[in-house]
N, C-alpha and C positions, 0 to 999 in steps of 0.2 A: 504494500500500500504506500504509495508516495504523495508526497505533503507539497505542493508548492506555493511558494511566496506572493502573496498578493499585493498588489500594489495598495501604498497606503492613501489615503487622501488627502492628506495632511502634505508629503511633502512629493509623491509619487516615489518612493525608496521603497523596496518590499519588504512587507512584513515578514516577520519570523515565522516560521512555523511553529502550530502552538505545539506542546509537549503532550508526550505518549503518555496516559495515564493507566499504570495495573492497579488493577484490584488487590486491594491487601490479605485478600489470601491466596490468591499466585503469588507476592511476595513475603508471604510466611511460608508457604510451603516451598519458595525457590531456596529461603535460608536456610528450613529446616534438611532439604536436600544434600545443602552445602555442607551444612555440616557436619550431617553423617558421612558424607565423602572425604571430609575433613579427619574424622574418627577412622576413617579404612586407610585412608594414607597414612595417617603417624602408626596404625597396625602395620602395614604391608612396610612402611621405615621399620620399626624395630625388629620386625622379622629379618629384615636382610641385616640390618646391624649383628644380632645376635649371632647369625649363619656366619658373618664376617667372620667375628672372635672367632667362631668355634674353627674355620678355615684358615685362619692366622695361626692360633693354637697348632691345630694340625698340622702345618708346612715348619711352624718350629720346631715342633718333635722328631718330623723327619729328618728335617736339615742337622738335629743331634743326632740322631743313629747315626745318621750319612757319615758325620765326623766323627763318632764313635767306632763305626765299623771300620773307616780308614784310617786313624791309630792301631784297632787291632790289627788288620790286615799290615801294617808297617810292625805293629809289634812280634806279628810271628815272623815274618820274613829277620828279623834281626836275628830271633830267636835259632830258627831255620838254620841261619849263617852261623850262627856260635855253635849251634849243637855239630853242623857239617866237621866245622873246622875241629871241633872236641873228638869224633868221630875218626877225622881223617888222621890226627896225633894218636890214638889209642891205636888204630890198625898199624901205623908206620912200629910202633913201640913193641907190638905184638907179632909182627917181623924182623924183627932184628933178634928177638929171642928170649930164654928168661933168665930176666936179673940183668937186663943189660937198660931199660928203661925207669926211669924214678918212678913208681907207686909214691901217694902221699896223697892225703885230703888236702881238699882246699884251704882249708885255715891253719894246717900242716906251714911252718917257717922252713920248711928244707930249700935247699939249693935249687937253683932252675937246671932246667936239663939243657945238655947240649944244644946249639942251634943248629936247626936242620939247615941239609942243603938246598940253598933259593933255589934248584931245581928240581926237588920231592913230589913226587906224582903223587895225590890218592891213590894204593891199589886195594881191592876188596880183598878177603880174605880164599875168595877163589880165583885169584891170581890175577884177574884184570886188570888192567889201567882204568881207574874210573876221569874220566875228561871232560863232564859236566856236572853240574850237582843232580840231574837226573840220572845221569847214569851209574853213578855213583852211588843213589840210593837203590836205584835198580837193583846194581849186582848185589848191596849188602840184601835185599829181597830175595834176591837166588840163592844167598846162603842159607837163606832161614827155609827153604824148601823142605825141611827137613832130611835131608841125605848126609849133613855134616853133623857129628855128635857135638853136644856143648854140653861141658863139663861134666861132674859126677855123674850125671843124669842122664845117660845115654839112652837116646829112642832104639 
């Protein structure tokens, strides 16, 4: 519906158009509308706020395992290397024969033992060159096949 300007007679300028009047109860019922759509949005706001937290929470937790598990994963790998290298002394020591390497605990003050030669191979106890640390674990694997007796307790 369009309203247009009539000319006035007073100065021939056109008049305003007059103003839309509602009824005051399309405008209680347009407020009371508002408002309960007012009441669904600060709902549907705290809903996702809430989901936020609980999604922040979550991605913190994980991002600490994450760095939880890659410490561990760094801690066994040291570990890995210490035991290799403990490993690869016992066998060298275990070849040269008995009474020829230091036995001693650790918190034992005895004397260090000789310095190997900077060209001492791992070899496993079935004779191999071990030349990786997988292969190395490998072959101590193929000792434990059971075919080689270990100690008092022969299979």
């Amino acid at each position: 519906m369009e309203q247009t300007a009539e000319a006035s007679p007073r100065d021939g300028a056109p008049e305003p158009a007059p103003a839309a009047w509602y009824a005051r109860s399309v405008v209680d019922e347009y407020l009371q509308n508002a408002e309960a759509e007012r009441t669904r949005l600060h709902a549907v706001i705290a809903t996702a706020r809430e989901r936020l937290a609980h999604a922040d929470a979550a991605t913190g937790l994980q991002q600490t395992m994450a760095r939880m598990l890659a410490d561990a994963l760094r801690d066994v790998r040291d570990i890995r290397g210490a035991a290799e290298h403990e490993s690869a002394r016992l066998i060298a020591e275990a070849q040269d024969g008995p009474g020829v390497g230091v036995h001693r605990s650790p918190t034992s003050p005895a004397t260090e033992p000789a310095a190997e030669p900077a060209s001492a191979t791992p070899v496993a106890s079935n004779g191999h060159a071990a030349t990786t640390e997988d292969d190395f674990f490998g072959s101590l694997r193929h000792t434990l096949n059971g075919d080689v007796p270990w100690g008092p307790i022969a299979r």
